[in-house]
SERO-4910 file (N, C-alpha, C, O; in steps of 0.05 Angstrom, whole numbers):
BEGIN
 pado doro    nc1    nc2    nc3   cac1   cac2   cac3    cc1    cc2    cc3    oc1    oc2    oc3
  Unk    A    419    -60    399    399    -64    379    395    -38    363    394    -16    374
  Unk    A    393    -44    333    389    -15    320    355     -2    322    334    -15    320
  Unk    A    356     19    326    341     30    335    318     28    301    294     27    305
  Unk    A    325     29    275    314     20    261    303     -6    268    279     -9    265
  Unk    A    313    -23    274    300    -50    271    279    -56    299    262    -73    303
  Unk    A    289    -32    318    265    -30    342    241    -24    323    220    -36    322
  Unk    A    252      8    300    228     13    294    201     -5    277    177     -5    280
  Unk    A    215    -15    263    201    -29    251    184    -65    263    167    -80    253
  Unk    A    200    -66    285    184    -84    296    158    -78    315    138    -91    321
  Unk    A    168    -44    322    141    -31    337    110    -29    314     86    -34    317
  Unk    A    132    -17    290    110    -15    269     93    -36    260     69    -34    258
  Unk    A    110    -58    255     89    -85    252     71    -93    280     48   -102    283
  Unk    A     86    -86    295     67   -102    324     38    -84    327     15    -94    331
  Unk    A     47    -54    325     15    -32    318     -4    -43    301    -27    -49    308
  Unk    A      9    -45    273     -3    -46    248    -17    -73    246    -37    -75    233
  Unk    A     -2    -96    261    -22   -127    272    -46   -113    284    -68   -112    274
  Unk    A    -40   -103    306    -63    -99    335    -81    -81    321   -101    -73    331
  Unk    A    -74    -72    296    -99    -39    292   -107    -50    265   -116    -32    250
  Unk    A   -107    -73    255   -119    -88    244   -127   -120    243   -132   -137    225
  Unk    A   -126   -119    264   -129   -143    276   -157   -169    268   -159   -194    268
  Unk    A   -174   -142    262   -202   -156    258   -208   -154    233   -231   -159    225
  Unk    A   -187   -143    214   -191   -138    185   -176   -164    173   -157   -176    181
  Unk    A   -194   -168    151   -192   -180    128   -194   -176     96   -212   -163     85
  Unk    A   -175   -189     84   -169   -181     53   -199   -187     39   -214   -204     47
  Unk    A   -205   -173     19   -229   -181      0   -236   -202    -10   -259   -211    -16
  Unk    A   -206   -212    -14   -221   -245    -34   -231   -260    -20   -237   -257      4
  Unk    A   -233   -275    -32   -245   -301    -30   -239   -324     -8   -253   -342      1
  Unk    A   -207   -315     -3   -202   -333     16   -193   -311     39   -174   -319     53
  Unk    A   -200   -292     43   -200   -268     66   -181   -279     83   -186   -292    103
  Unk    A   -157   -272     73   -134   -271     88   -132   -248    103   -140   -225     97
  Unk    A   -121   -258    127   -114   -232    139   -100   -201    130    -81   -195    116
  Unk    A   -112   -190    140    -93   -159    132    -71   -153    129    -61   -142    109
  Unk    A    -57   -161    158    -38   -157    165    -17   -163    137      2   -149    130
  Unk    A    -30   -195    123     -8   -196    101     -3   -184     78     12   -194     62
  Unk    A    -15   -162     74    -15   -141     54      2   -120     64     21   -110     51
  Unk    A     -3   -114     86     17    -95     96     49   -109    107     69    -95    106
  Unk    A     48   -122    111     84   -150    106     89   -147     83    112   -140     76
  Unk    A     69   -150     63     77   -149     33     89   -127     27    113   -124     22
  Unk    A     68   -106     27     82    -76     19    103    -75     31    123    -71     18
  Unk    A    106    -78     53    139    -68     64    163    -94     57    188    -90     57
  Unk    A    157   -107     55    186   -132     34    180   -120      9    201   -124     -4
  Unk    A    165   -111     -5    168   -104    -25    187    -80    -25    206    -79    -41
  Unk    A    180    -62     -7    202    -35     -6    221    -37      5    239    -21      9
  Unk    A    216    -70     14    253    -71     38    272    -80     11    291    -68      1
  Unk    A    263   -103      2    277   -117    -25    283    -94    -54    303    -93    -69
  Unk    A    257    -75    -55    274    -60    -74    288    -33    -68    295    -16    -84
  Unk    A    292    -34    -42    313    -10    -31    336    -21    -14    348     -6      1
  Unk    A    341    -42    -15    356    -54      8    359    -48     28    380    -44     40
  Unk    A    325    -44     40    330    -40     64    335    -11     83    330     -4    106
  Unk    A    350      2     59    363     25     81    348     50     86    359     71     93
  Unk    A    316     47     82    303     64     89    285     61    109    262     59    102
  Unk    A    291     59    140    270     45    160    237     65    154    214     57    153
  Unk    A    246     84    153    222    110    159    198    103    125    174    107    121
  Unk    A    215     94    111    190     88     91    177     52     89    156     45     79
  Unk    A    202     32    105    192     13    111    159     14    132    136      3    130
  Unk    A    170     29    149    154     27    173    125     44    163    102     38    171
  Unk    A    131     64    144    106     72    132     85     49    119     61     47    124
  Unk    A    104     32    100     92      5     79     74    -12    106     51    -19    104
  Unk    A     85    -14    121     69    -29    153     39    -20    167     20    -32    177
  Unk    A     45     12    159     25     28    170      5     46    154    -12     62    161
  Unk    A     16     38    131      5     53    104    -28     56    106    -37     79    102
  Unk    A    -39     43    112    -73     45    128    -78     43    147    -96     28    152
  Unk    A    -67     54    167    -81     57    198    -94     80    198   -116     81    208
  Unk    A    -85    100    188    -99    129    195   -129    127    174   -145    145    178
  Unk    A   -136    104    148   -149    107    128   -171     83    139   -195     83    134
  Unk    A   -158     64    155   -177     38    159   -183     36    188   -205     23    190
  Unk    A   -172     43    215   -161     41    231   -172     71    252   -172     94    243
  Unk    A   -179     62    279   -193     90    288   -157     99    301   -157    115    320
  Unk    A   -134     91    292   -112    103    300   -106    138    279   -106    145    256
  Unk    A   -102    151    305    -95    176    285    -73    189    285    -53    183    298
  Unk    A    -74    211    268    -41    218    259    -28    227    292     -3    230    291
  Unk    A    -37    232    313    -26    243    331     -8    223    344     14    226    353
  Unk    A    -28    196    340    -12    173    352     10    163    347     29    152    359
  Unk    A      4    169    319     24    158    301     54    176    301     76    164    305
  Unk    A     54    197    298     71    217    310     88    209    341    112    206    347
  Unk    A     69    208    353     84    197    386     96    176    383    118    176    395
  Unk    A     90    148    367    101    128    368    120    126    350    140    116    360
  Unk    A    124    134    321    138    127    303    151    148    298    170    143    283
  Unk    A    148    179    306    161    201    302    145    215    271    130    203    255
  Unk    A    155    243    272    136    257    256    139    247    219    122    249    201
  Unk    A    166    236    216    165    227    181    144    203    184    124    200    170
  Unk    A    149    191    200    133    160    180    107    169    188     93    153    177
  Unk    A     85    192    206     65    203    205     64    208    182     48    196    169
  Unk    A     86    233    167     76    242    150     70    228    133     47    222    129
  Unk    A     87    220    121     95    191    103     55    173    103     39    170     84
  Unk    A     52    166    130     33    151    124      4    167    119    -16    156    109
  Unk    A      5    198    128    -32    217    118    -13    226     93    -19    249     91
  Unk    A      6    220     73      9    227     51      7    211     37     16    218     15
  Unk    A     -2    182     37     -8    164     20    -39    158     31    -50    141     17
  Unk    A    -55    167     52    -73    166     60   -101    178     48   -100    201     38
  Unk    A   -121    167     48   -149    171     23   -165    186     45   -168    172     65
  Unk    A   -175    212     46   -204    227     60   -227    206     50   -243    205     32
  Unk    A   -218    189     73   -251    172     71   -287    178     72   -308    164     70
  Unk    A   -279    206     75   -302    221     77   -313    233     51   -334    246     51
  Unk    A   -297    227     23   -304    225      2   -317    204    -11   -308    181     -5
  Unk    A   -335    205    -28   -344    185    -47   -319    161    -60   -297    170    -63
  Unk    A   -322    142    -64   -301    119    -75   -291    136    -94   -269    147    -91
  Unk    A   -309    141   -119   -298    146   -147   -275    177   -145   -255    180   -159
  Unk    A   -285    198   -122   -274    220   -124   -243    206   -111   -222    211   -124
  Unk    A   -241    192    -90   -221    187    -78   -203    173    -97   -179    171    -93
  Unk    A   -214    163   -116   -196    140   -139   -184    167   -162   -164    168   -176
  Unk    A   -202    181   -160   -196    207   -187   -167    217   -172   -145    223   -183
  Unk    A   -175    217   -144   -157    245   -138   -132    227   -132   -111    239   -135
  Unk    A   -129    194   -120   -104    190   -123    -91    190   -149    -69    199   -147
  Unk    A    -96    184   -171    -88    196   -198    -79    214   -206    -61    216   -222
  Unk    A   -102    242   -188    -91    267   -201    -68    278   -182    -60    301   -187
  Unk    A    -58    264   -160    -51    282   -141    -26    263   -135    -11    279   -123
  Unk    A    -14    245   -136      4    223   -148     33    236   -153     55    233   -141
  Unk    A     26    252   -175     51    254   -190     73    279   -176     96    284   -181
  Unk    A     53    292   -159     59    314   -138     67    298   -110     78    313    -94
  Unk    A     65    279   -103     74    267    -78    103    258    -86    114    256   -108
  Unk    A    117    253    -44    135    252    -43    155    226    -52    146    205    -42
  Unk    A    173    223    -63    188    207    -65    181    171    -54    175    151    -68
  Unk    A    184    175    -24    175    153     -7    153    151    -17    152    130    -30
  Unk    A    131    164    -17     93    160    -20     96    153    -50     75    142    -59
  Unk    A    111    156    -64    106    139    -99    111    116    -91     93     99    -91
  Unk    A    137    109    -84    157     89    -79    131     59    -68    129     36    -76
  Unk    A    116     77    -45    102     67    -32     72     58    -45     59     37    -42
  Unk    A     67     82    -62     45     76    -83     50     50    -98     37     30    -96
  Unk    A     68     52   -110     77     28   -127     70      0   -107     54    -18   -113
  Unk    A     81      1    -87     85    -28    -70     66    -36    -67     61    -58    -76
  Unk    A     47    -19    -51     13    -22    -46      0    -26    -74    -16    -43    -69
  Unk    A     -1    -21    -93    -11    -28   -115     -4    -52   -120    -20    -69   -111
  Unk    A     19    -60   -133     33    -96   -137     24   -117   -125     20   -140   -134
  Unk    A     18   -100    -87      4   -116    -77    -24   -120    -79    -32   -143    -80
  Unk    A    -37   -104    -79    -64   -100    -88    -68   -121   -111    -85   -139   -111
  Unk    A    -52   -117   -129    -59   -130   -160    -42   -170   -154    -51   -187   -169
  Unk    A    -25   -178   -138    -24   -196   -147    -42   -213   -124    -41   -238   -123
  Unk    A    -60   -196   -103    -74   -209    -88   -103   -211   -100   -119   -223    -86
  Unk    A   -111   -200   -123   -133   -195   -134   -134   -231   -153   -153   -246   -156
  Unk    A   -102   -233   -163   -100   -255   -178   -102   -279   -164   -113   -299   -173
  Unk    A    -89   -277   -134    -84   -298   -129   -114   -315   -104   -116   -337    -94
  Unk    A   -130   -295   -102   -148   -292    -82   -172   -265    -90   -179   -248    -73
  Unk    A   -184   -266   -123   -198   -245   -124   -224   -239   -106   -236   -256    -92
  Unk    A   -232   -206   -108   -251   -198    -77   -278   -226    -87   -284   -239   -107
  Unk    A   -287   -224    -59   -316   -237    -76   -337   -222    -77   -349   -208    -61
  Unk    A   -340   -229   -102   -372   -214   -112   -358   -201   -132   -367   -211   -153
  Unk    A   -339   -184   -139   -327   -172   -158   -338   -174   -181   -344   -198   -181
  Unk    A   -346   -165   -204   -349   -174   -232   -316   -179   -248   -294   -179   -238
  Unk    A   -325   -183   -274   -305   -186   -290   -296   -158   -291   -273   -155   -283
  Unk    A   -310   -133   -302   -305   -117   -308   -297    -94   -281   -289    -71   -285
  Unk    A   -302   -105   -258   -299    -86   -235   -268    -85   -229   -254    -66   -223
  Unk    A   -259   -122   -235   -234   -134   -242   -218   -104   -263   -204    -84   -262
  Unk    A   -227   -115   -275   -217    -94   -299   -201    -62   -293   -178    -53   -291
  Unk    A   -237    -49   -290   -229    -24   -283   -203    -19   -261   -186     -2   -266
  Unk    A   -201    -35   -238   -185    -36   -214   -152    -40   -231   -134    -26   -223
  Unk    A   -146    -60   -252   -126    -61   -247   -119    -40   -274    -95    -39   -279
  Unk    A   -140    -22   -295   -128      1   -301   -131     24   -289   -124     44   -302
  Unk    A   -139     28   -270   -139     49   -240   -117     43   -236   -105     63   -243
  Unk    A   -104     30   -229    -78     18   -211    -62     25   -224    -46     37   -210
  Unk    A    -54     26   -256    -35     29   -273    -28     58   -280     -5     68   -284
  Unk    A    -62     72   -280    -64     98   -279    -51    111   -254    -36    128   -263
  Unk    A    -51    112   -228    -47    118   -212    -14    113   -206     -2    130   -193
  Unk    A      7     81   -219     30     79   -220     43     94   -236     67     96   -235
  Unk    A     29    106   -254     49    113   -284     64    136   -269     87    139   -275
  Unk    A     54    150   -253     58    172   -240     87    171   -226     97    193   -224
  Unk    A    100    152   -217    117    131   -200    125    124   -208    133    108   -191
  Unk    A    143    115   -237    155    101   -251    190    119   -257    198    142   -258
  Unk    A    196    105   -259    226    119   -258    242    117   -229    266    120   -231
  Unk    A    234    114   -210    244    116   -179    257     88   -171    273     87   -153
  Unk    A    252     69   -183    261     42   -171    255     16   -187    237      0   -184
  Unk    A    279     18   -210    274     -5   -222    256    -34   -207    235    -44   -216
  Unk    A    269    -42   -184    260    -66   -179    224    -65   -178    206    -78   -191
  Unk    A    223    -44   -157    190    -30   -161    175    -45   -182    162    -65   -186
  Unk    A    185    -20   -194    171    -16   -235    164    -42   -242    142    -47   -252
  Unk    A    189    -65   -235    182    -85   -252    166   -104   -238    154   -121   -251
  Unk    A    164   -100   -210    146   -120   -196    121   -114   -205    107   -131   -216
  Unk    A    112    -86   -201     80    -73   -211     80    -90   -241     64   -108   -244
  Unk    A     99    -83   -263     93    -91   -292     83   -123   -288     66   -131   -303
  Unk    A     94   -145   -266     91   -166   -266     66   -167   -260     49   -176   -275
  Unk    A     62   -152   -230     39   -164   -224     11   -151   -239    -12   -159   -236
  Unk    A     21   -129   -257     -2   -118   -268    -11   -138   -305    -30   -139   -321
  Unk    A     15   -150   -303     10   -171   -338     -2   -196   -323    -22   -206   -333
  Unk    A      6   -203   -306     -7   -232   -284    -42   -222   -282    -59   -238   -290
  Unk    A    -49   -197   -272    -69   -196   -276    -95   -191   -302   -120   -193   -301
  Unk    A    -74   -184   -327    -87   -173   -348    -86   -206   -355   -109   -215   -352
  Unk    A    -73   -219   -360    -69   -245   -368    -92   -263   -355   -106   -278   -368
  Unk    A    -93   -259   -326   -120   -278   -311   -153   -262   -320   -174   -275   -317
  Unk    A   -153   -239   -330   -176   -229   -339   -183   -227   -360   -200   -211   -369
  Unk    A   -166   -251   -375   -172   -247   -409   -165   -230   -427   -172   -233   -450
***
């Protein structure tokens, strides 16, 4: 058995159990877990695959941000890239919302290769689960701001992976289109 495809089945089986009790915002509070499946078919389909260490990040992309799992663990289990990989797309929750939304923006265009790649995926997903299942309570305009935050924060990422690019452009016109 390839030791990639060990990895990534370890990664989903963590990334189930260390969000286990989490649920998506909308309305119909889907499980977590399927946002993080998403991001990573999103990065498996537009890389074909042949990057296990940034797959397995898309899986784990919030454990160290949502999750009392920490980077040490993550290190022992998945080895030290997809650690890094995952506290380099990771938010200091110990900041205010708005500073943490500024600084993935400003700090974006300086991250690694994988962590754009990965920016992008998590965003697409973010934005076509907003359409298909928006949070509840949300306003129109909270709608709004979120999916030009999102766009702000991709522009940064653009150029790395056609397939990417165009999934975000989809899912970001899908959403401008459901918000009038």
């Amino acid at each position: 058995m390839s030791a990639d495809i060990v990895l990534l089945a370890r990664a989903a089986d963590y990334a189930a159990r260390q969000h286990i009790a989490q649920r998506r915002k909308g309305e119909r509070a889907e499980p977590y877990i399927n946002h993080l499946t998403e991001v990573a078919a999103l990065l498996a389909e537009a890389t074909g695959g042949d990057d296990a260490t940034l797959l397995a990040g898309g899986l784990l992309h919030d454990t160290l941000e949502d999750t009392d799992a920490t980077y040490e663990d993550l290190e022992q289990r998945f080895g030290a890239e997809v650690a890094a990989l995952v506290a380099e797309v990771t938010d200091d929750k110990s900041l205010p919302k708005e500073e943490r939304k500024r600084l993935q923006i400003d700090k974006t265009p300086s991250k690694s290769r994988r962590a754009k790649l990965l920016k992008i995926a998590d965003k697409t997903s973010n934005l076509r689960s907003m359409v298909s299942s928006p949070p509840a309570g949300w306003t129109e305009a909270r709608l709004r701001d979120y999916v030009s935050w999102a766009e702000q924060v991709v522009r940064s990422c653009r150029g790395l992976n056609p397939a990417l690019d165009a999934a975000f452009d989809a899912a970001h016109a899908d959403a401008k289109r459901h918000l009038g």
